[in-house]
N, C-alpha and C positions, 0 to 999 in steps of 0.2 A: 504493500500500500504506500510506504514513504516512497517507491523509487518513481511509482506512475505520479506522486503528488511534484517528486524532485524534476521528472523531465519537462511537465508543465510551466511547474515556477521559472527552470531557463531558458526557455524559448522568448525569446524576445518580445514579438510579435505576441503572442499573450499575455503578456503583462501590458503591452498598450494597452489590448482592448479589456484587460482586466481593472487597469485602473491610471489611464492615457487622462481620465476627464478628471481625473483630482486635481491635474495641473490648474484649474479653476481657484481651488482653493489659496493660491498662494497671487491671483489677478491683480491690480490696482483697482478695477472695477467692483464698484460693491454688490453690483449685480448679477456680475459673474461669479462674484463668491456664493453669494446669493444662491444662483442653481445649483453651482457645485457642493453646497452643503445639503442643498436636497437633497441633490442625488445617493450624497452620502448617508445621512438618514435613511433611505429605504435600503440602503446596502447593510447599513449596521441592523435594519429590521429584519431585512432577509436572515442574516446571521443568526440573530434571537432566536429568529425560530426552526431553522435550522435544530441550532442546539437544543431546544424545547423537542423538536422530535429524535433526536438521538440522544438524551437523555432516556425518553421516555423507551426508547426500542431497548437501550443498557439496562433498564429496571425490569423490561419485559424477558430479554433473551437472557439474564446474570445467572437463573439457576441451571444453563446447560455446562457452565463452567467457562473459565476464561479462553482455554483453544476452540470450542465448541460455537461461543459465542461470535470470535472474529471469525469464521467461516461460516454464518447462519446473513442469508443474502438481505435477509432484509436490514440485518445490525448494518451489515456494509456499507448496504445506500444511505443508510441515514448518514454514516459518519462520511460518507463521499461528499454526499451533499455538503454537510458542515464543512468540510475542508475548502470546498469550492466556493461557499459564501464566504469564510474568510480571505480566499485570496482575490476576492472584487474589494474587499472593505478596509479603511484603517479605524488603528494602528494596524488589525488583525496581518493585513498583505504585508507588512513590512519586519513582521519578530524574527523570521526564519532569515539567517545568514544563506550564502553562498556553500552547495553542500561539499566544494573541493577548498574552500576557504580563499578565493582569489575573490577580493571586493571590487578593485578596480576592474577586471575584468566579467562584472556579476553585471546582468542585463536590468535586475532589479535594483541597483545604486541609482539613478535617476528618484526612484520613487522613495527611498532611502533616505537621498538630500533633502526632498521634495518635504517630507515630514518633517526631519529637520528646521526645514525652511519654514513651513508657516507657523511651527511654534514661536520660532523665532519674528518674522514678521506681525502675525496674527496672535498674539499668546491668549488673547481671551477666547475667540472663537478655537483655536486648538482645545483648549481648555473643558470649552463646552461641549464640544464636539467628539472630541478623540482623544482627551486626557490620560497618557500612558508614560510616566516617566520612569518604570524600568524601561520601556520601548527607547526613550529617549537618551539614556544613558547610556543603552545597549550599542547604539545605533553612531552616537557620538566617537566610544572607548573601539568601533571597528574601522572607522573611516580613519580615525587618527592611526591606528595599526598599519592602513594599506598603504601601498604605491601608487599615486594619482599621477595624472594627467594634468599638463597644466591649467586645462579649462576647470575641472573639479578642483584645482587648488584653490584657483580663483574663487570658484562657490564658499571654498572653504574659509577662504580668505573674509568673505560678504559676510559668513556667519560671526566668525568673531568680531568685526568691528561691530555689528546691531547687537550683538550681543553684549560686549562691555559698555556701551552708550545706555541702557536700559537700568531698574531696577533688578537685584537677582532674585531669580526664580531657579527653582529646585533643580537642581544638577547642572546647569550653569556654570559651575566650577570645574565641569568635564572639559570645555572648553580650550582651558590651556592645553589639556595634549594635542589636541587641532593645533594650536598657534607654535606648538612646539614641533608640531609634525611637518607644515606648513612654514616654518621659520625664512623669512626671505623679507629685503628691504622694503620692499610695498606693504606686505605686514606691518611690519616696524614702523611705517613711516603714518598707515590711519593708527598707529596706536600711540606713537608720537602727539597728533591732533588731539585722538581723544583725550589723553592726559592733560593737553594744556586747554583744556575747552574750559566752558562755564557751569557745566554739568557735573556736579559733585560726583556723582555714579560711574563718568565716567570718566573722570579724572583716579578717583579709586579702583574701578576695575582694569581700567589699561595699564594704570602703572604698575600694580598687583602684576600684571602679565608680563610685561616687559622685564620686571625686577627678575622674575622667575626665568623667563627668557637669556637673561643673560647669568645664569645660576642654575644651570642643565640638572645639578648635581639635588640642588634639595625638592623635599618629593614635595606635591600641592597636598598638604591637609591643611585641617581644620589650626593646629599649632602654626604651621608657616605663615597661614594667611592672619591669626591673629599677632604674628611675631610684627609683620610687615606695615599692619595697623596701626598698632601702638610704635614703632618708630614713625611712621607718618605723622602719626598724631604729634610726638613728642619735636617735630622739627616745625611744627606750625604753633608750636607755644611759645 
């Protein structure tokens, strides 16, 4: 079952038509968000129920036993079905890595950024819509792992300036291995701006990043960032 789910998810050309109209979701147009969030409401109700009927086929088929049960054709369809509403819908289409582990080369990294990007752009309608931050964490800790292209660096690039410009939101902090992964002058240079802007957030979040940046050696927790704080603090008294 995982291998007929795996040859679908990388074909390319399915995952368009699986989920090509999310690109909506990340539009300038509020209108075109607009449908796009419809669309995706009824993909996440498809899902629901989905899972409501293969729930209900596991409580019906459990007493033949667990071998007995994945080879009983009706369990199957339900759980086909459910597998196949998840990969029209997010976050559901985007948990599943690349099954050889090459990201850069996964036909699904498009729709990967793509999520990425409207939390990042949109964070309320993300929020309301498709609120998954292990998704989001998961998603951030494999793109900073892979080998991009310079167009995806680029994206990557777009993430972290919007992202240190903003208030932080929950895992946010994933970020620097993006800018560490991504490390090059054009980086440096929006995170240069951001530090020296008017924007208190994002004068403390870029320099946070930069400091670390040039400091490969100590790790981002919860200790460093407050180490980095309190000298900030302590050179503006």
């Amino acid at each position: 079952m995982a291998e007929e789910a795996g040859t679908e998810a990388d074909d390319a050309r399915a995952w368009a038509e699986r989920l090509g109209l999310a690109f909506g979701l990340i539009a300038d147009n509020s209108t075109v968000r607009g449908a796009a969030l419809a669309r995706l409401t009824e993909a996440q109700r498809k899902v629901a129920n989905a899972l409501g009927r293969f729930n209900e086929m596991w409580l019906l088929t459990r007493p033949l036993g667990t071998d007995e049960q994945y080879r009983e054709p009706a369990f199957l369809q339900a759980w086909r079905k459910h597998q196949q509403a998840q990969r029209c819908s997010l976050p559901d289409g985007v948990w599943s890595g690349p099954a050889n582990g090459d990201l850069a080369g996964w036909p699904g990294l498009p729709y990967a950024l793509l999520f990425l990007e409207w939390e990042a752009k949109y964070p309320l309608e993300w929020t309301q819509h498709a609120k998954s931050w292990g998704t989001k964490q998961d998603l951030i800790r494999q793109v900073a792992r892979a080998r991009h292209e310079e167009a995806t660096k680029s994206k990557l690039t777009d993430l972290v300036e919007i992202v240190v410009h903003r208030a932080y939101r929950c895992k946010d902090h994933e970020y620097v291995r993006v800018a560490g992964a991504v490390d090059n002058a054009d980086l440096r240079s929006r995170l240069h701006r951001a530090a020296d802007s008017d924007s208190p957030w994002a004068r403390c979040h870029a320099g946070y990043v930069l400091w670390l940046l040039d400091r490969p050696d100590l790790p981002n927790t919860r200790r460093i960032w407050q180490t980095w704080v309190a000298g900030e603090a302590a050179a503006l008294r």
